[in-house]
C-alpha positions as CSV (number, residue, x, y, z in Angstrom):
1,X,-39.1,38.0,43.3
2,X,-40.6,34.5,42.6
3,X,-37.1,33.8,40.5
4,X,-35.1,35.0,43.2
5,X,-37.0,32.6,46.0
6,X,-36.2,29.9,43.6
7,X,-32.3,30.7,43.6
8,X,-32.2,30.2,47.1
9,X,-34.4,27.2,47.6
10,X,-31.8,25.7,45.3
11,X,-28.2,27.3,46.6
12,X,-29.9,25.6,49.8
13,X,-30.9,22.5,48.5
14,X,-27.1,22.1,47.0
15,X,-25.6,23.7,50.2
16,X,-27.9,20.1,52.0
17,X,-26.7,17.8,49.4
18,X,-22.9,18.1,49.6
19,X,-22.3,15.6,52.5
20,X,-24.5,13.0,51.3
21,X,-22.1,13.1,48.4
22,X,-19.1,12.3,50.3
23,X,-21.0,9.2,51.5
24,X,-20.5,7.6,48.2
25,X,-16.8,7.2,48.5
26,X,-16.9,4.5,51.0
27,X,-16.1,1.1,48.9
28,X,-18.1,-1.9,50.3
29,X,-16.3,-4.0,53.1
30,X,-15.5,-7.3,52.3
31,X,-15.6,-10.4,54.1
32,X,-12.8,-11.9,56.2
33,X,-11.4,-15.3,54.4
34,X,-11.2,-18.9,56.5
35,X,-7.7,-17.7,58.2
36,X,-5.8,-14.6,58.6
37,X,-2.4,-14.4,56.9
38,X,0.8,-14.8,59.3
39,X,2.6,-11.2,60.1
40,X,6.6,-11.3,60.7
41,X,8.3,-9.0,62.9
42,X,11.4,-8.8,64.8
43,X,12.4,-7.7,68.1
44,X,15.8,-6.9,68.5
45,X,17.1,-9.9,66.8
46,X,14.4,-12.6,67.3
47,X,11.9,-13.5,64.4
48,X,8.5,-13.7,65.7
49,X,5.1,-14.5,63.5
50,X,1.9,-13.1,64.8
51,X,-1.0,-16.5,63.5
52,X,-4.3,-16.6,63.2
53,X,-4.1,-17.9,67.2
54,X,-3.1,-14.6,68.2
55,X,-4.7,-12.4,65.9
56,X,-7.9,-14.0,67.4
57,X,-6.7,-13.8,70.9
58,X,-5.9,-9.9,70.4
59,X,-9.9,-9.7,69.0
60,X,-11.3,-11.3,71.8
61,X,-9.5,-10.5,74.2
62,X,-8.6,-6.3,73.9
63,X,-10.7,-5.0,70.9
64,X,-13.5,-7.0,72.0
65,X,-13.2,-6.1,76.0
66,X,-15.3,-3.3,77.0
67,X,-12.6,-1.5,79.5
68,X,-10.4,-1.0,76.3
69,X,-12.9,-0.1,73.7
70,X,-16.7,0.8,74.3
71,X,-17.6,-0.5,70.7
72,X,-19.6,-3.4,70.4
73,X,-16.9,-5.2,67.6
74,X,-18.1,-8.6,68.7
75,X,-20.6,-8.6,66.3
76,X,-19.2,-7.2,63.3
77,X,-18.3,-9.1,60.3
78,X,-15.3,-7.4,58.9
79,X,-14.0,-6.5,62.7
80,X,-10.6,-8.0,61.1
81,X,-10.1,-4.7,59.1
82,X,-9.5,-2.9,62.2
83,X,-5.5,-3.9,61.5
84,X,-5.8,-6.0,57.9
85,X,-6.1,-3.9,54.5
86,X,-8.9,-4.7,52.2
87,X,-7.5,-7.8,50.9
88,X,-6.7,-9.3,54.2
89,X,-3.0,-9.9,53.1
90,X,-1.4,-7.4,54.4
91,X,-2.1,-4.6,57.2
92,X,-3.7,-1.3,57.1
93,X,-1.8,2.2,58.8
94,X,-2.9,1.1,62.3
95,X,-2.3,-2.5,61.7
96,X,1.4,-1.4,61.0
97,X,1.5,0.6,63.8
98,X,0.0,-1.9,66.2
99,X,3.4,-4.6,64.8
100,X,5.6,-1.2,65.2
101,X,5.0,-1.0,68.1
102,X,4.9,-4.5,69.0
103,X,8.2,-5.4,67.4
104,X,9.5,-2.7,70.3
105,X,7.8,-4.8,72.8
106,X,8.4,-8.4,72.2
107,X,7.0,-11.7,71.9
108,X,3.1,-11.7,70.2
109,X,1.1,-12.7,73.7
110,X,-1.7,-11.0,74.7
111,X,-0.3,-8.9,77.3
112,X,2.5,-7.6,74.6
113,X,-0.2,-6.9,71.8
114,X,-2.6,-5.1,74.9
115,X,0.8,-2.9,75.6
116,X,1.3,-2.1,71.7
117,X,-2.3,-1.3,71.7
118,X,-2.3,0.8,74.3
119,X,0.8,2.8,73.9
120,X,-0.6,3.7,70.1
121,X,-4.1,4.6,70.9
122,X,-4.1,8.5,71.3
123,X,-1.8,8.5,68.2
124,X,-4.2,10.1,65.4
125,X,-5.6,7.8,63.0
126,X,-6.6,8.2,59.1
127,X,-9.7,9.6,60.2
128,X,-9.5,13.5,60.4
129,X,-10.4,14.4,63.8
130,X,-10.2,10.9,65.8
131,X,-7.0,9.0,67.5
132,X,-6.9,5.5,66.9
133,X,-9.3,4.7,70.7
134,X,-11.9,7.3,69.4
135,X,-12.0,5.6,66.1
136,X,-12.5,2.3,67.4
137,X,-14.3,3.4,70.4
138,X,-17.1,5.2,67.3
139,X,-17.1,1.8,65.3
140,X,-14.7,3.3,62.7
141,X,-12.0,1.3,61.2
142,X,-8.7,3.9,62.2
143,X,-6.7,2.6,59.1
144,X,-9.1,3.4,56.7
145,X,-9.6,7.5,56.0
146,X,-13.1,6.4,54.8
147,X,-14.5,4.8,57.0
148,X,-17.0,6.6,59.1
149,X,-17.7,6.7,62.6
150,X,-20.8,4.7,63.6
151,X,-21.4,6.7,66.8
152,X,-20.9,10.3,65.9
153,X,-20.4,12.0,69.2
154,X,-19.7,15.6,67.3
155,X,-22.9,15.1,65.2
156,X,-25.1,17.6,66.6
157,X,-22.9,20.3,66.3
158,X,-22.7,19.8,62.9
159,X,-26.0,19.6,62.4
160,X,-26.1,22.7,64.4
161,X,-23.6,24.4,62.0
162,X,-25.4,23.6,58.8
163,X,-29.0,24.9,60.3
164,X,-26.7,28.3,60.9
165,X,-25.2,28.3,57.9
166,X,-28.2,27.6,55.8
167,X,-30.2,30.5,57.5
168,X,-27.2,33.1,57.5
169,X,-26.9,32.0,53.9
170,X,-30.6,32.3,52.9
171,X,-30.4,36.2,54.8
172,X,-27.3,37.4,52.8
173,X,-29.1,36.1,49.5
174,X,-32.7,37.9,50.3
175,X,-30.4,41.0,51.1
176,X,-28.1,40.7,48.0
177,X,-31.2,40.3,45.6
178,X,-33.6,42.5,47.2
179,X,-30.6,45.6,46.7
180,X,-32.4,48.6,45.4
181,X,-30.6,49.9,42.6
């Protein structure tokens, strides 16, 4: 019986440990260099350069503004990752999608870039589950698959789901073992 109780304690303790080990697979941000690179797009036949000017502009003046996303981004370091891959060269999936969809607009003001961001933010983004607003709106990077959501609003129905799980799963191991043969 006493071997049988220790099973379980450790098919629980495993069942526990598995999302702590998906934790490890998100690489360490890096910081943003002195300037952005320059992005080219065209619209229609005009070449148009989104600089640092406007990359900052967009920041402060959509990702950072409360009645588009709910995030405090302000403060955070590596906010520039929301459209730039890691190496701040070149963009990530929603940075490409943001130019898409700006190159269908027009020229790189802030009105054109808060109309690309808007007609791309209930697309989905890399992270299963979340469109691009939900991302940003949880503090998660939408180009990036790892990045996780600092505000998980599904959280405690997952925690709900593992306490169920773990107790249906310790009941179908006391009934397996304690079989009478």
């Amino acid at each position: 019986m006493r071997f049988k109780l220790i099973i379980a304690a450790l098919f629980a303790l495993i069942l526990l440990s598995l999302p702590a080990a998906s934790l490890a697979s998100s690489p360490s941000l890096p910081l943003p260099p002195a300037s952005l690179p320059s992005i080219t797009y065209y619209y229609g036949s005009t070449h148009y350069s989104i600089t640092q000017a406007e990359w900052n502009s967009f920041f402060a003046d959509v990702i950072d503004n409360k009645s588009y996303v709910s995030y405090n981004w302000i403060n955070v370091s590596t906010q520039d990752l929301i459209v730039f891959d890691l190496s701040y060269t070149g963009l990530n999936p929603y940075g490409l999608e943001l130019v898409v969809a700006l190159s269908g607009i027009g020229f790189p003001s802030v009105q054109n870039m808060t109309k690309a961001f808007k007609s791309i933010e209930n697309k989905p983004s890399q992270i299963p589950g979340y469109t691009n607003i939900q991302a940003l709106d949880a503090g998660a990077y939408p180009g990036f698959s790892f990045s996780k959501p600092v505000i998980n609003h599904t959280g405690e129905y997952i925690g709900i789901g593992v306490i169920i799980v773990l107790f249906a799963s310790i009941f179908v191991l006391y009934y397996v073992f304690n079989r009478r043969k």
